[in-house]
C-alpha positions in Angstrom: 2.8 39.3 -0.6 5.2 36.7 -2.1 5.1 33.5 1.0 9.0 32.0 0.7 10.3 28.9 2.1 10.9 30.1 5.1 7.1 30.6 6.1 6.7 26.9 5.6 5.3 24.9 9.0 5.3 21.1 9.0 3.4 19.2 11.8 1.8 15.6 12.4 -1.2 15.1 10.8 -4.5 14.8 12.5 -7.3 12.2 11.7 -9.1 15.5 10.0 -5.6 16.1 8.1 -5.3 12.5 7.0 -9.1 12.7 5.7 -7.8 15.8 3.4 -4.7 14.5 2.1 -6.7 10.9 0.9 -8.8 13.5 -0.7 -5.7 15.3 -2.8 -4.7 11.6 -3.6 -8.4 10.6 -4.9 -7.5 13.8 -6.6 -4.4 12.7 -8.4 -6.2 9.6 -9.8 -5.0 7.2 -6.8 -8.1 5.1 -6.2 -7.5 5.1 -2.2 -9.7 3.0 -0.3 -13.1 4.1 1.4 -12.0 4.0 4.9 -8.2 3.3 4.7 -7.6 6.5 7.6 -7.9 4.2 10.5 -5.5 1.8 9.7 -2.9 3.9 7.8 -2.7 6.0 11.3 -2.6 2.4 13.4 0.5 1.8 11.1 1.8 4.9 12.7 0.2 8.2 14.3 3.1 10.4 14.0 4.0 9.0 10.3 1.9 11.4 8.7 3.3 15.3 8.0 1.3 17.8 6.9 2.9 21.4 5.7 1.1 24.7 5.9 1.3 28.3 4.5 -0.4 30.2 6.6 -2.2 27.8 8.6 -3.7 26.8 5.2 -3.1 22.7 3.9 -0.4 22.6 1.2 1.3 19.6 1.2 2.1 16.4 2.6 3.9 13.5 3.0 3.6 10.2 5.0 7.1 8.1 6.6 5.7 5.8 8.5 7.9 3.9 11.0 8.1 0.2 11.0 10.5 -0.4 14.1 14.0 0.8 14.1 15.2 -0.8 10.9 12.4 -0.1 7.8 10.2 3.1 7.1 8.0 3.5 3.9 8.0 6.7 2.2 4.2 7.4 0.4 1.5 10.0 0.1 4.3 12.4 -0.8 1.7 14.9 -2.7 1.5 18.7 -3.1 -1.1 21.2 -4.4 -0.2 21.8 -7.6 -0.5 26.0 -6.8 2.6 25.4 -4.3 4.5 23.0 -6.7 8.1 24.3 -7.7 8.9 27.1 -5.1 10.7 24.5 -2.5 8.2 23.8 -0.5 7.8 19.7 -1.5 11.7 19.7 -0.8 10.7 20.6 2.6 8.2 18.1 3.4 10.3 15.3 1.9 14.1 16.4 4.0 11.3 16.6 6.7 10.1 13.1 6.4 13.6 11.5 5.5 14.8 13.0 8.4 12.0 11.2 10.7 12.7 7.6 9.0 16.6 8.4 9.2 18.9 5.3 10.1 15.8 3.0 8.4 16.1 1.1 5.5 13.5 3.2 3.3 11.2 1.5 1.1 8.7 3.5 -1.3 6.3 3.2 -4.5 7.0 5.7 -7.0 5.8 6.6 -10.6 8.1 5.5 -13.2 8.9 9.2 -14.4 10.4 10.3 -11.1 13.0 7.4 -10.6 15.9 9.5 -11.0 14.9 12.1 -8.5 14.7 9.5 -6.2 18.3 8.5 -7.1 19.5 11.6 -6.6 18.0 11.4 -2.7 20.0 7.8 -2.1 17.0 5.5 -3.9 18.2 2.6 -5.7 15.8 0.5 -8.3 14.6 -2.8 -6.8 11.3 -3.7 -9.2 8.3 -2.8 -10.9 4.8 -3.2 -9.3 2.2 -3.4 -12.3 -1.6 -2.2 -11.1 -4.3 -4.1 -13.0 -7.6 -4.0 -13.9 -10.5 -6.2 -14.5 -14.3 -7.0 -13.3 -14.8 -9.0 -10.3 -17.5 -11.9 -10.3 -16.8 -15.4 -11.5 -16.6 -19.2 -9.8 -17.5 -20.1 -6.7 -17.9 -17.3 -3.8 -15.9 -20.4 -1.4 -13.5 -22.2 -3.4 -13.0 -25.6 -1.0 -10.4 -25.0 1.9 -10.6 -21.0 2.0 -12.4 -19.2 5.0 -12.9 -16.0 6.5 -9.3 -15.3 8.0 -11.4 -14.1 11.2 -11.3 -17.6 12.3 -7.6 -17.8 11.9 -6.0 -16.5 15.4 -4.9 -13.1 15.0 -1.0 -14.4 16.3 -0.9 -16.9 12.7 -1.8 -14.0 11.2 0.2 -11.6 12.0 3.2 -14.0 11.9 2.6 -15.0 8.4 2.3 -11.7 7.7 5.9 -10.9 9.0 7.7 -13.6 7.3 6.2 -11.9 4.0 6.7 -8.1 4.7 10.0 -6.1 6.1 8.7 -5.7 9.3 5.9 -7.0 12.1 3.1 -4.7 11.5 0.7 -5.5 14.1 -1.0 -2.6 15.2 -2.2 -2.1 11.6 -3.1 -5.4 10.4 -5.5 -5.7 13.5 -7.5 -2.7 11.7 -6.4 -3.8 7.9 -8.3 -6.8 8.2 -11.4 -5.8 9.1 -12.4 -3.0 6.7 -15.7 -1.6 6.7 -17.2 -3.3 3.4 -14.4 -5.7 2.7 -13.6 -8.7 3.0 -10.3 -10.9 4.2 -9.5 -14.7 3.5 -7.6 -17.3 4.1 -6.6 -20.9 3.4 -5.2 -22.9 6.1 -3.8 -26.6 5.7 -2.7 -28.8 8.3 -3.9 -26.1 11.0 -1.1 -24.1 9.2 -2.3 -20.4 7.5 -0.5 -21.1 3.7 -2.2 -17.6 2.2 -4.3 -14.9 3.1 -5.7 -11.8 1.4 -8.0 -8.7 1.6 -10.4 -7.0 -0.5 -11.6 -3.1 0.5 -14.0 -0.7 -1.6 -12.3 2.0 -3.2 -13.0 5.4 -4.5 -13.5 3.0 -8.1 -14.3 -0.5 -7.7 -12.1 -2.4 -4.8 -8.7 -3.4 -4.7 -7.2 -6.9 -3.4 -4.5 -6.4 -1.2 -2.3 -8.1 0.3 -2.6 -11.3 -1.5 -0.2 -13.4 -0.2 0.5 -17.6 -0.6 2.4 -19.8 -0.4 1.5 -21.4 -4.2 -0.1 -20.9 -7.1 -3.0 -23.0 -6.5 -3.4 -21.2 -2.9 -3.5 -17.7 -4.6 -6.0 -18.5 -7.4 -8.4 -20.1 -4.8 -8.1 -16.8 -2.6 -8.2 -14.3 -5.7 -11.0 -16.6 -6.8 -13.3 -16.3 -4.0 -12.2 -13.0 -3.2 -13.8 -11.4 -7.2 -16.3 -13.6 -6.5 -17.7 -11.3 -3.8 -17.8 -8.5 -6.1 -19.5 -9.2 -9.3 -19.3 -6.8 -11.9 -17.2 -4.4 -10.1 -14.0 -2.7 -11.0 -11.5 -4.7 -9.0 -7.6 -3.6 -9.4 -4.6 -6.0 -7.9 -1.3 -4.7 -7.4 1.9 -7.4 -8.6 5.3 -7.3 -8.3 6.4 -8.0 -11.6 9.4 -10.7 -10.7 6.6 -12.9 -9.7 5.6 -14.1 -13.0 3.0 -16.3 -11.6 1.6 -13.3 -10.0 1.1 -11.4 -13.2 0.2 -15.1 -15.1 -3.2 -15.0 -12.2 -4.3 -11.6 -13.5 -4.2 -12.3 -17.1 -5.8 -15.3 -17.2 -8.4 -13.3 -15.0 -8.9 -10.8 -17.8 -7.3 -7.8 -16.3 -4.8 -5.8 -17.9 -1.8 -3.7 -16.7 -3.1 0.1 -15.7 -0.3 1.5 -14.0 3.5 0.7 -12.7 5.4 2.1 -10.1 9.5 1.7 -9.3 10.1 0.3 -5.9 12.7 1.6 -4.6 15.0 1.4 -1.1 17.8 3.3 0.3 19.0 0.5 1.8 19.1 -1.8 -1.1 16.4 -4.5 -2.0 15.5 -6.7 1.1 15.0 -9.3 -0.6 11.4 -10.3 0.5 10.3 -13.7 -1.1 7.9 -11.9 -4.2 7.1 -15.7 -5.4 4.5 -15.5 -2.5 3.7 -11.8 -3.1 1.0 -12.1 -5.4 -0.5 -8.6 -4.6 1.1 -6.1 -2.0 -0.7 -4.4 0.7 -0.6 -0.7 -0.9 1.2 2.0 -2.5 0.9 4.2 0.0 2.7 2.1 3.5 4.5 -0.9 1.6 
């Protein structure tokens, strides 16, 4: 029996649901972190669709909701034996319908920039993944500590200033990954930088990595490679910031991947020369 569009059932994801679909995106070569499911459903617990076909997994897509004004589109991902028969159309009118009225902000690959036109995307800037081994210098470059000595409030209102949206609920889990690690440098009993390191399927990656200088995000990037010698260790940059991408060069990696990010609502105009590494693909 042929299953048609029609037989398609979209629901929230459970925690079980969200464990599968991190497994499809280890799958499609996306590196996601060891034990990013708790804080990706903090984000947002109804953000997360799953479609079925019979009660069995097919697709899914996460829209997670950050207030009334900004959603970020991710995770967007179906098995490649239900590709082309409608069904990803579903999921995504589905998950555009959920953020609807939001500015929409997503990650996507290079290649499918003018679909995303063609649903009301407009180009904003590349973000360029690299590569390169962590280890090197000092593991506590002078004036940088563990951010959990920062109060959480500095935190998550330097963290505001830097993405669209307060996101509190999810950098209270975000910071405290299970193997990771989270830094920052505060000056004048003022936070000026703070970033995060997490194990990944490969190596880890270093994200956010925000500061206010230079100076401030070498020290953090510094101490944060430092606590993972030898290890595949990825940072994602937003290309405009050319002292961003100047950091990971002169750190021997090298440009693996890019994505187009893209809004509905036009480019928000978030200050990238203190993005030196953004949070994730997958939420913004």
């Amino acid at each position: 029996m042929t299953v048609t569009v029609t037989d398609f059932a979209i629901r929230t994801m459970s925690p079980t649901d969200l464990a599968l679909a991190i497994e499809w995106a280890a799958g499609e070569g996306w590196n996601p972190g060891l034990d990013d499911a708790e804080a990706f459903l903090a984000a947002d617990p109804e953000g997360f669709l799953i479609g079925e076909l019979g009660g069995e997994p097919a697709g899914c897509i996460s829209v997670v909701a950050y207030g009334q004004a900004f959603g970020f589109l991710g995770f967007y991902i179906m098995r490649p034996e239900f590709r082309g028969r409608g069904y990803g159309m579903k999921m995504w009118q589905a998950g555009m319908k959920r953020l609807a009225g939001r500015n929409v902000g997503l990650d996507g690959v290079v290649a499918q920039q003018a679909n995303y036109r063609r649903s009301g995307f407009q180009y904003a800037y590349p973000n360029v993944r690299f590569q390169g081994a962590g280890g090197g210098g000092d593991s506590m470059p002078e004036g940088v500590l563990d951010l959990a000595d920062v109060p959480f409030e500095h935190v998550s209102a330097y963290d505001a200033r830097l993405f669209r949206a307060p996101r509190e609920a999810f950098l209270r889990t975000w910071i405290k990954r299970p193997g990771g690690r989270t830094l920052g440098v505060v000056e004048g009993k003022l936070l000026r930088g703070y970033g995060v390191i997490r194990p990944c399927r490969v190596g880890h990656k270093v994200g956010p990595l925000f500061a206010d200088t230079p100076e401030i995000a070498e020290r953090l990037f510094a101490a944060l490679s430092a606590s993972v010698p030898g290890d595949p260790i990825f940072l994602d940059v937003p290309q405009p910031n050319i002292a961003a991408v100047a950091l990971a060069e002169r750190h021997g990696m090298a440009p693996v991947f890019e994505t187009a990010r893209m809004y509905t609502g036009g480019d928000p105009g978030l200050p990238l020369d203190r993005v030196y590494g953004i949070t994730t693909f997958e939420l913004g």
